[in-house]
DOMARDO-443983 format. One record per atom (N, C-alpha, C, O): x, y, z; atom name; chain. Coordinates in nm, 2 decimals. Example, Ala and Ser with C-alpha at 12.3 -4.5 7.8 and 13.67 -1.06 7.14 Angstrom:
! residues 2
+--------+--------+--------+------+-------+
|      X |      Y |      Z | atom | kette |
+--------+--------+--------+------+-------+
|   1.32 |  -0.57 |   0.78 |    N |     A |
|   1.23 |  -0.45 |   0.78 |   CA |     A |
|   1.32 |  -0.33 |   0.78 |    C |     A |
|   1.42 |  -0.33 |   0.85 |    O |     A |
|   1.28 |  -0.22 |   0.71 |    N |     A |
|   1.37 |  -0.11 |   0.71 |   CA |     A |
|   1.29 |   0.00 |   0.79 |    C |     A |
|   1.34 |   0.11 |   0.80 |    O |     A |
+--------+--------+--------+------+-------+
This chain:
! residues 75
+--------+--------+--------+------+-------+
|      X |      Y |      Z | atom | kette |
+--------+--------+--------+------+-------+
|  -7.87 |   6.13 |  -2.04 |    N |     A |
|  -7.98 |   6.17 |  -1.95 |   CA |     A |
|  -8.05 |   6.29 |  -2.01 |    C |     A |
|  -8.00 |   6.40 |  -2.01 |    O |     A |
|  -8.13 |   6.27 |  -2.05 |    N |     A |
|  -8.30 |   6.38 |  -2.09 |   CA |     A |
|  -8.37 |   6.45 |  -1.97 |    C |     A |
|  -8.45 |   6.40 |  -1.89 |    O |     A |
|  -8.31 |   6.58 |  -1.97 |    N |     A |
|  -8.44 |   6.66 |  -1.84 |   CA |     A |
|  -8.52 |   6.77 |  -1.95 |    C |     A |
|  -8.48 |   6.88 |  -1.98 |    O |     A |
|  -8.61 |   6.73 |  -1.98 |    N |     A |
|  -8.67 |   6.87 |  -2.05 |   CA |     A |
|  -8.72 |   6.96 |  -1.90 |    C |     A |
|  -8.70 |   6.95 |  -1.78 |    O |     A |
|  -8.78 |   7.06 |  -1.99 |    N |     A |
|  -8.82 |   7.17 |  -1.91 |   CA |     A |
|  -8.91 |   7.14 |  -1.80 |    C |     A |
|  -8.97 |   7.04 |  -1.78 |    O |     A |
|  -8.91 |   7.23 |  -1.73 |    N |     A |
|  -9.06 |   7.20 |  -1.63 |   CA |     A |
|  -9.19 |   7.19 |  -1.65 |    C |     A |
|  -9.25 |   7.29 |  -1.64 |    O |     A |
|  -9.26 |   7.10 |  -1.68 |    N |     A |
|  -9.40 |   7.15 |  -1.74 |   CA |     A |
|  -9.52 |   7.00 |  -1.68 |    C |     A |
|  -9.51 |   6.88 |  -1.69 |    O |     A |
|  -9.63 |   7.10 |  -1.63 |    N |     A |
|  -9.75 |   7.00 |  -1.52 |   CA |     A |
|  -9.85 |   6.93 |  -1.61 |    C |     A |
|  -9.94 |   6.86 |  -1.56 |    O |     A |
|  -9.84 |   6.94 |  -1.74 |    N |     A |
|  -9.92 |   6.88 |  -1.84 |   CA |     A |
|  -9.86 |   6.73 |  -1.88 |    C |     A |
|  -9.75 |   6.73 |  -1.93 |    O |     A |
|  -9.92 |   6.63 |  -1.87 |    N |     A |
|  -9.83 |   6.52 |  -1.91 |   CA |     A |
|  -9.83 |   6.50 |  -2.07 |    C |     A |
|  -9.73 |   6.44 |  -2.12 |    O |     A |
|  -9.93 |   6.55 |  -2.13 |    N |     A |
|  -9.94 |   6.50 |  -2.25 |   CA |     A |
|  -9.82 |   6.61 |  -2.32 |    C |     A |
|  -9.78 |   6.59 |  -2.44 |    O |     A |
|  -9.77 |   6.73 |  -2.23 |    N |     A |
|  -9.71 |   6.80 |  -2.34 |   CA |     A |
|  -9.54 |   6.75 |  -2.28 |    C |     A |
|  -9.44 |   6.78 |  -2.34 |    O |     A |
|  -9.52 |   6.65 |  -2.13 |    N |     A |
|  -9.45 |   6.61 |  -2.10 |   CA |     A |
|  -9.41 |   6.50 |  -2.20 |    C |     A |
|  -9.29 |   6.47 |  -2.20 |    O |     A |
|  -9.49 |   6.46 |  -2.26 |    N |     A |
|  -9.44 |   6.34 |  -2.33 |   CA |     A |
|  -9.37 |   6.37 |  -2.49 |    C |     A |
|  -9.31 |   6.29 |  -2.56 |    O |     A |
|  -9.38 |   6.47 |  -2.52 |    N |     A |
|  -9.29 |   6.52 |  -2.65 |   CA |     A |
|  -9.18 |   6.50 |  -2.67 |    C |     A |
|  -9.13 |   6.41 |  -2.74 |    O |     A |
|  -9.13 |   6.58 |  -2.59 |    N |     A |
|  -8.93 |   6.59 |  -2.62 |   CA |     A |
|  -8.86 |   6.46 |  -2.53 |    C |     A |
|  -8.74 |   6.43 |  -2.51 |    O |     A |
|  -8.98 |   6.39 |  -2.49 |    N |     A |
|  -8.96 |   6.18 |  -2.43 |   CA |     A |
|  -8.92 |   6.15 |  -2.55 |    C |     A |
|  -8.81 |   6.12 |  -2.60 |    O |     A |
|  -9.10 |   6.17 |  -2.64 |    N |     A |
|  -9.12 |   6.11 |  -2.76 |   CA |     A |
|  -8.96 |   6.17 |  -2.87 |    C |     A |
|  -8.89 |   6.07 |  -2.90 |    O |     A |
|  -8.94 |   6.24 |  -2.89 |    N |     A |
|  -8.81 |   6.28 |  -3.00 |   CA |     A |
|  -8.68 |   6.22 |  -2.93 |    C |     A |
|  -8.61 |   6.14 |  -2.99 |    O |     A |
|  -8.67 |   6.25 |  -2.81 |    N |     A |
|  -8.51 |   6.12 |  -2.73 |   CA |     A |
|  -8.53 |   5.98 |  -2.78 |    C |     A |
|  -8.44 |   5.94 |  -2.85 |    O |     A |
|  -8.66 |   5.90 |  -2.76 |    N |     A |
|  -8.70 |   5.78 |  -2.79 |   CA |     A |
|  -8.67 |   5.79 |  -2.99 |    C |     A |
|  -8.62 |   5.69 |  -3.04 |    O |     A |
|  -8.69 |   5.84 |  -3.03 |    N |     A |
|  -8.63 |   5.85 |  -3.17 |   CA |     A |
|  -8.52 |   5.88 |  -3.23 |    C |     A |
|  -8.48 |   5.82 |  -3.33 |    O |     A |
|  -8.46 |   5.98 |  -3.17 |    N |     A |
|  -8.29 |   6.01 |  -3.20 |   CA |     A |
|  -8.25 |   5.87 |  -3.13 |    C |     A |
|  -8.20 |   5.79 |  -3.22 |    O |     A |
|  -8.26 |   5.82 |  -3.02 |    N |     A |
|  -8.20 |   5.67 |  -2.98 |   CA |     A |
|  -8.27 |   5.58 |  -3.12 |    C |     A |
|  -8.17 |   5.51 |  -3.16 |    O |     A |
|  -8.34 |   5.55 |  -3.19 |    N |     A |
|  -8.44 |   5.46 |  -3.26 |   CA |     A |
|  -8.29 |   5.52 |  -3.40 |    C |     A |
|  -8.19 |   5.46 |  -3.42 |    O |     A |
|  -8.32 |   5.61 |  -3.45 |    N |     A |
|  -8.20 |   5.70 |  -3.55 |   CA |     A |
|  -8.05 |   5.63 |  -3.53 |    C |     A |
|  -7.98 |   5.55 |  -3.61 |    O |     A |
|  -8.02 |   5.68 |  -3.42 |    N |     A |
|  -7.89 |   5.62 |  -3.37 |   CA |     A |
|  -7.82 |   5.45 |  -3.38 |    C |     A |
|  -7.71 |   5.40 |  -3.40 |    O |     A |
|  -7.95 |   5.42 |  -3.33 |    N |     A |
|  -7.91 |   5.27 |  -3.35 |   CA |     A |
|  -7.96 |   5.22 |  -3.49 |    C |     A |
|  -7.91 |   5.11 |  -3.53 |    O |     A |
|  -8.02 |   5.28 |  -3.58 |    N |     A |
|  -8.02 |   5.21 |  -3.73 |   CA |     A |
|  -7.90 |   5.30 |  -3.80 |    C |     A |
|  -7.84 |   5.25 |  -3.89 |    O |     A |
|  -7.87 |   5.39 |  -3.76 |    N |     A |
|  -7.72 |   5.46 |  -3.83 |   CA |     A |
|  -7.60 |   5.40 |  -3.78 |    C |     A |
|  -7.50 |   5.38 |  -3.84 |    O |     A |
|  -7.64 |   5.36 |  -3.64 |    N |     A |
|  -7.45 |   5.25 |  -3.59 |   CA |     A |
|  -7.52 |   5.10 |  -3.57 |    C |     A |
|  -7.52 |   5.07 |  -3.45 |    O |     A |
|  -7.57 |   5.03 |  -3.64 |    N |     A |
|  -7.61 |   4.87 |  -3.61 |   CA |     A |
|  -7.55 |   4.80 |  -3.51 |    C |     A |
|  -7.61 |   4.71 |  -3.45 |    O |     A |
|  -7.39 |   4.85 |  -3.49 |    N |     A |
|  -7.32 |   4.79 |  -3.43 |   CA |     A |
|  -7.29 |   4.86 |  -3.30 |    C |     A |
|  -7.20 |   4.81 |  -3.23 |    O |     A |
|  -7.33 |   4.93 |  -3.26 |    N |     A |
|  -7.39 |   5.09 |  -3.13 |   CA |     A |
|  -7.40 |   4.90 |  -3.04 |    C |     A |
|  -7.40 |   4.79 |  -3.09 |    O |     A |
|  -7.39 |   4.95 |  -2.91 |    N |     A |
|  -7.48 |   4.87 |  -2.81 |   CA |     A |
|  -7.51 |   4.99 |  -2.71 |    C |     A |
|  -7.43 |   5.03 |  -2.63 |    O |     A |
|  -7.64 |   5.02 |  -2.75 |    N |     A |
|  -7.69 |   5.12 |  -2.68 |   CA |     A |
|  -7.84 |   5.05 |  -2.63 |    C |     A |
|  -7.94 |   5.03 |  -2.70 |    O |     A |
|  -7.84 |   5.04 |  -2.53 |    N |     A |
|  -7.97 |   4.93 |  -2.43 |   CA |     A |
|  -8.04 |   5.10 |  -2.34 |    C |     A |
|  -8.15 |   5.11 |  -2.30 |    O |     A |
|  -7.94 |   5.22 |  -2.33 |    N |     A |
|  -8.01 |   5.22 |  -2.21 |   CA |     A |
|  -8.10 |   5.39 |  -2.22 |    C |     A |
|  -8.02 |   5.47 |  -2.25 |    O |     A |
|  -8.19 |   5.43 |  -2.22 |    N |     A |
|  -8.25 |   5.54 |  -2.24 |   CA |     A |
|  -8.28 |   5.59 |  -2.15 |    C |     A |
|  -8.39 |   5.56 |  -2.10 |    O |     A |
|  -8.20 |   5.69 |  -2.08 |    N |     A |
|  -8.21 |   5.75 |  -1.93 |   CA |     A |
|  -8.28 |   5.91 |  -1.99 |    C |     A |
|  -8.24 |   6.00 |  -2.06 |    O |     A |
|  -8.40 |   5.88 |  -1.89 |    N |     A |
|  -8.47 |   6.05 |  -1.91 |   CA |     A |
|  -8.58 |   6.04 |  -1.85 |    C |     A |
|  -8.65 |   5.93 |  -1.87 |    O |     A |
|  -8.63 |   6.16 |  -1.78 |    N |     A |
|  -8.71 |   6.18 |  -1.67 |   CA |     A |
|  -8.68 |   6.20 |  -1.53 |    C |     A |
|  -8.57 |   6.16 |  -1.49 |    O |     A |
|  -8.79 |   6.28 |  -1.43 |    N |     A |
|  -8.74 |   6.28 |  -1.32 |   CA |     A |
|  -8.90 |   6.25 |  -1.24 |    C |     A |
|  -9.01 |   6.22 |  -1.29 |    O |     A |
|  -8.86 |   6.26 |  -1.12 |    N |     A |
|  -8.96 |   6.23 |  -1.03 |   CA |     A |
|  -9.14 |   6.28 |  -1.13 |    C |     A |
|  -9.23 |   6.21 |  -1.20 |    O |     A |
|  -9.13 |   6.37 |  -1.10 |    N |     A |
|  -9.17 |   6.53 |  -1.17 |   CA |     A |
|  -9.30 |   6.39 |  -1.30 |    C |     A |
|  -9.40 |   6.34 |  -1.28 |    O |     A |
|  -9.20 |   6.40 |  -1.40 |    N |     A |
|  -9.22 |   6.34 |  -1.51 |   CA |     A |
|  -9.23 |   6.22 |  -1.54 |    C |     A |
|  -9.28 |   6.20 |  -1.65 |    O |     A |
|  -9.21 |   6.09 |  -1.46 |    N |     A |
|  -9.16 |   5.98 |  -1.47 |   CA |     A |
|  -9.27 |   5.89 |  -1.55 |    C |     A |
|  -9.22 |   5.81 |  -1.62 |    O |     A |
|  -9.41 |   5.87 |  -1.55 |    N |     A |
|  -9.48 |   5.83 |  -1.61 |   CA |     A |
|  -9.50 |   5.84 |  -1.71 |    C |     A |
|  -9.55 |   5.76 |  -1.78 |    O |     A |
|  -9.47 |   5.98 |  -1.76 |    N |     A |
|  -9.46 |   6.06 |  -1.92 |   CA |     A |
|  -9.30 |   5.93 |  -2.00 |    C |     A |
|  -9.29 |   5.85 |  -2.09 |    O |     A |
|  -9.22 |   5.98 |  -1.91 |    N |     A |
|  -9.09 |   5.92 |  -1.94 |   CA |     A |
|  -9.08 |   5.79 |  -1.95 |    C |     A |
|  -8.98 |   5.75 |  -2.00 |    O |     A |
|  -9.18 |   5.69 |  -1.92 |    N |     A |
|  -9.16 |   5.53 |  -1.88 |   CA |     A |
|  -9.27 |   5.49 |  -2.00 |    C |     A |
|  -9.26 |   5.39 |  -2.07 |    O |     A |
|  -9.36 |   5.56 |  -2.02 |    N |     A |
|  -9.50 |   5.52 |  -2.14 |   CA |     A |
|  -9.36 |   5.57 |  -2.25 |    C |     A |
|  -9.33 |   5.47 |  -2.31 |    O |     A |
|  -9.31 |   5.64 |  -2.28 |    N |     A |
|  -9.17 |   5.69 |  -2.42 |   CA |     A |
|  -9.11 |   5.60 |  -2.37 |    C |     A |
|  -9.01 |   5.65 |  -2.33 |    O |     A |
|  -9.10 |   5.47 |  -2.33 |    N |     A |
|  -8.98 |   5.43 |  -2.35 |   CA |     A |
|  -8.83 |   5.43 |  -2.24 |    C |     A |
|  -8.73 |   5.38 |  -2.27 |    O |     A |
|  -8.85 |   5.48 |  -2.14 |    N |     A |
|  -8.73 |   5.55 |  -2.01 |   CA |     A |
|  -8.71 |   5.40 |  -1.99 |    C |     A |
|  -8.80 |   5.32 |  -1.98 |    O |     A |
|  -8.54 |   5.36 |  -1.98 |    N |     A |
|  -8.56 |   5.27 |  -1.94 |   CA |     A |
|  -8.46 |   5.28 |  -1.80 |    C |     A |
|  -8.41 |   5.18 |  -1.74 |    O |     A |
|  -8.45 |   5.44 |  -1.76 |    N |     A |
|  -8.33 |   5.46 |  -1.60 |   CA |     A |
|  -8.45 |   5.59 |  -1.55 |    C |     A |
|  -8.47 |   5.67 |  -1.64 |    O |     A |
|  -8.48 |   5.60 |  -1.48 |    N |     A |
|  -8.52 |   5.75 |  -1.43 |   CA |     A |
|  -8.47 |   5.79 |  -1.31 |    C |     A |
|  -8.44 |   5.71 |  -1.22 |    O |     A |
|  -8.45 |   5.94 |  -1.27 |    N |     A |
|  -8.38 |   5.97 |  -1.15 |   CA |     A |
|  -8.52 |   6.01 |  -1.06 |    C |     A |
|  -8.60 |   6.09 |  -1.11 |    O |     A |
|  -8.53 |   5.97 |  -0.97 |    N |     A |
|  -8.68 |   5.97 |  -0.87 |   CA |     A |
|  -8.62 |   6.03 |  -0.70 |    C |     A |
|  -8.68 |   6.01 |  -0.60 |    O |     A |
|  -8.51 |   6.09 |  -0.72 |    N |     A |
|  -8.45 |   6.13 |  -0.59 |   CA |     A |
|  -8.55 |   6.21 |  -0.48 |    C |     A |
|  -8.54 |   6.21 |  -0.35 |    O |     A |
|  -8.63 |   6.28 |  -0.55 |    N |     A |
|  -8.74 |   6.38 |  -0.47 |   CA |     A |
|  -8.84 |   6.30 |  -0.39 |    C |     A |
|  -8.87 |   6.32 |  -0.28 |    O |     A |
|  -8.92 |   6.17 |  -0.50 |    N |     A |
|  -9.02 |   6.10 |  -0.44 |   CA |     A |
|  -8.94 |   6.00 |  -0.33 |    C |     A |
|  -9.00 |   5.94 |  -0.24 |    O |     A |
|  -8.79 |   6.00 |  -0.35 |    N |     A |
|  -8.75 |   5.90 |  -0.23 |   CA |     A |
|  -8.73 |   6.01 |  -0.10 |    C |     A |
|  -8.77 |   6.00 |   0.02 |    O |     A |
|  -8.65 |   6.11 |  -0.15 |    N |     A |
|  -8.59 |   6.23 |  -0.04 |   CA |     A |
|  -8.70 |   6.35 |   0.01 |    C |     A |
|  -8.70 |   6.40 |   0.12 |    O |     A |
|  -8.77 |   6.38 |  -0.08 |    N |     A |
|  -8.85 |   6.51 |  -0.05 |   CA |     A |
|  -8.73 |   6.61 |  -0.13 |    C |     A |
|  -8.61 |   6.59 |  -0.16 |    O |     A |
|  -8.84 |   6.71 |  -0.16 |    N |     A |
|  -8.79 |   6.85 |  -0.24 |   CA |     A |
|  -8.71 |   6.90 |  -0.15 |    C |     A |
|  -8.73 |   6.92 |  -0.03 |    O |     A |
|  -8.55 |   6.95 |  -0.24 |    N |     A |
|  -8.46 |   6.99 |  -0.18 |   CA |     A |
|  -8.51 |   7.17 |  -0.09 |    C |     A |
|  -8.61 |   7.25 |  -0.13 |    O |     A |
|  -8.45 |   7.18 |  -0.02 |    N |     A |
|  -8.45 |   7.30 |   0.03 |   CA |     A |
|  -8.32 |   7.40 |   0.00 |    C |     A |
|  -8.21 |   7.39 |   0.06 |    O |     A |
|  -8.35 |   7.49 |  -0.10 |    N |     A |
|  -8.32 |   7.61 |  -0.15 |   CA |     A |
|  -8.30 |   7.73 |  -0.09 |    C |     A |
|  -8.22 |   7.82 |  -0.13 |    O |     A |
|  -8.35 |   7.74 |  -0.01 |    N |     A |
|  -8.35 |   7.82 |   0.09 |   CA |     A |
|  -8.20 |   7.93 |   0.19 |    C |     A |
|  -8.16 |   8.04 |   0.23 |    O |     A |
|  -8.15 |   7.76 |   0.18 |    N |     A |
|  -8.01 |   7.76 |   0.30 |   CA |     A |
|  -7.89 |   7.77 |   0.16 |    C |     A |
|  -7.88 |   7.68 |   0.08 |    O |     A |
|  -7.81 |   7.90 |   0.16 |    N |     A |
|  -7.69 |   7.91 |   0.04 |   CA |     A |
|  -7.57 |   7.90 |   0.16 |    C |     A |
|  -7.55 |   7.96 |   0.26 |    O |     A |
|  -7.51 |   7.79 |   0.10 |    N |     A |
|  -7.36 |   7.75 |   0.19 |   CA |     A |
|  -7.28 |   7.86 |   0.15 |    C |     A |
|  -7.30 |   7.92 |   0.04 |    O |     A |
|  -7.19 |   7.90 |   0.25 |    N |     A |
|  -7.08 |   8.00 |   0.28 |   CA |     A |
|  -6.96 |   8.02 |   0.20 |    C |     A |
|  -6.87 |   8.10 |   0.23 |    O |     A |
+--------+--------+--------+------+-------+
């Protein structure tokens, strides 16, 4: 799983997609025999940047739940 940083630009969102999408691309011509199918990275936030690279799991918990509340620190 890939979380880069926080950042509201998509085009600078799609970078450190674009280099995951390659170390995976690396990875599977260095182990031929790898069965590696699955490229998890991105979040709500990011997910369009993350899906044009290539994402093939993303975690979307916020656009289903709403933004967590930070606010309330358990005891």
């Amino acid at each position: 799983m890939a979380i880069p940083s926080p950042c509201e630009d998509p085009q600078a969102q799609r970078l450190p997609f674009q280099q995951m999408a390659q170390l995976l691309a690396d990875i599977r011509t260095a182990n031929p025999k790898a069965q590696l199918d699955t490229l998890s990275m991105g979040m709500t936030g990011d997910m369009a940047a993350a899906i044009s690279e290539g994402s093939t799991m993303v975690r979307i918990g916020t656009a289903i739940f709403g933004a967590r509340d930070y606010s309330q620190k358990p005891e």
